[in-house]
C-alpha positions as CSV (number, residue, x, y, z in Angstrom):
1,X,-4.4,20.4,46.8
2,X,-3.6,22.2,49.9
3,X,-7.2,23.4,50.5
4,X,-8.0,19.5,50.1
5,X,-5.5,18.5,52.5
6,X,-7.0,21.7,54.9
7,X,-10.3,20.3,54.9
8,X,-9.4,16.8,55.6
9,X,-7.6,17.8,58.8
10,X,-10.6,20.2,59.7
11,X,-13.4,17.3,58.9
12,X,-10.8,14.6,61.0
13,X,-10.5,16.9,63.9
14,X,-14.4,17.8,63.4
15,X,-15.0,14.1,63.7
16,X,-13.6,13.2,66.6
17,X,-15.2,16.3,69.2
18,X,-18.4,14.7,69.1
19,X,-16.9,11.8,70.5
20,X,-15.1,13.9,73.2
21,X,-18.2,15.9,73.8
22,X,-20.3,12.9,74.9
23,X,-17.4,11.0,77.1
24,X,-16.8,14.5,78.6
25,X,-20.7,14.6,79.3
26,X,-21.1,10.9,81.0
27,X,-17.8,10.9,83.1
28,X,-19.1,13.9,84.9
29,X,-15.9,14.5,86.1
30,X,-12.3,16.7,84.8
31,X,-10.1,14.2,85.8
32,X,-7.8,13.5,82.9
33,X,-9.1,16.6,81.2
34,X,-6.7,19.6,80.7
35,X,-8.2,23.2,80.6
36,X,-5.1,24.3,79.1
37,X,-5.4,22.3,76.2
38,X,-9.0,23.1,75.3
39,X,-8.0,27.4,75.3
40,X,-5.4,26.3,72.9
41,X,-7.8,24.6,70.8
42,X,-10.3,26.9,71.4
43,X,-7.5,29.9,70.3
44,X,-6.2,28.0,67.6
45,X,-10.1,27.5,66.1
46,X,-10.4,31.4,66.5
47,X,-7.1,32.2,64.8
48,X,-7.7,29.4,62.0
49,X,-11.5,31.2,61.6
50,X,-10.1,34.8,61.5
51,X,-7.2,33.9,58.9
52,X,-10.0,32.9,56.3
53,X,-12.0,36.1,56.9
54,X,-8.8,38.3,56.4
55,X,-7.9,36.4,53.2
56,X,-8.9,38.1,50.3
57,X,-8.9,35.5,47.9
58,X,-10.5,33.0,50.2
59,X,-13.3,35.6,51.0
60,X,-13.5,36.1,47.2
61,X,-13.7,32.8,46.2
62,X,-16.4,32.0,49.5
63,X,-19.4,31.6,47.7
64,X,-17.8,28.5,46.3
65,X,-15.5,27.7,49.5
66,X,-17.8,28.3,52.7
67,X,-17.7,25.2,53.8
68,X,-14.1,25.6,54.7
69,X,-15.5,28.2,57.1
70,X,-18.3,26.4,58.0
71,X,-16.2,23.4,59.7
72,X,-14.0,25.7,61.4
73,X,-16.8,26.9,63.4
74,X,-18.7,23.7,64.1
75,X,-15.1,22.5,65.2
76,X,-15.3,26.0,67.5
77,X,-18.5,25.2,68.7
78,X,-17.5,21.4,69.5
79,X,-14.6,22.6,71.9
80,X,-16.6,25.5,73.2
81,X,-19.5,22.5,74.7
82,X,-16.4,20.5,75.8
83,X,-15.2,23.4,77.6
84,X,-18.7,24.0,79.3
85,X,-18.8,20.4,80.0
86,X,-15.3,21.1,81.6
87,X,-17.0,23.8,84.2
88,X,-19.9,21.8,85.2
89,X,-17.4,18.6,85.6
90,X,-15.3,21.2,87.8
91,X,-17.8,22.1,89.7
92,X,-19.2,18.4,90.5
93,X,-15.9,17.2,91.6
94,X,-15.8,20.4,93.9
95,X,-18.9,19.2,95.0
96,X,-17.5,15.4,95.7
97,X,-14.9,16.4,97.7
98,X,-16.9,18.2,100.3
């Protein structure tokens, strides 16, 4: 039940960067954007990514499981585009202001 209950909050999460991805991409700017919050994201996807590969019965089990894995890193990826979005935002509104 608890791996269930894992992936559901992975896929929910997982669902909704997309979404961030492509309103971070069209507003072009960072306001109302925290950098903070995406490294804590970011650190928590690492941590949450590294915790399955040091689990031995996850890893033995992963032939049958990887997807767990799988969604951990799309969700990784998903912030990791949000955060470049975040520099090249950054960089326009430098730009605006001069």
């Amino acid at each position: 039940m608890s791996e269930i209950l894992e992936i559901l909050m992975v896929v929910s999460f997982g669902a909704s960067w997309p979404f961030n991805v492509v309103k971070s991409f069209r507003a072009r700017t960072t306001k109302g954007k925290s950098l903070l919050f995406l490294c804590l994201i970011l650190f928590g996807y690492v941590a949450g990514i590294i915790s399955k590969l040091v689990n031995e019965s996850y890893m033995a089990s992963f032939a049958s499981k990887w997807y767990v894995l799988f969604f951990y890193v799309l969700n990784f990826i998903m912030v990791g585009a949000d955060l470049i979005l975040y520099v090249r935002n950054y960089k326009l509104d430098r730009e605006r202001e001069k």
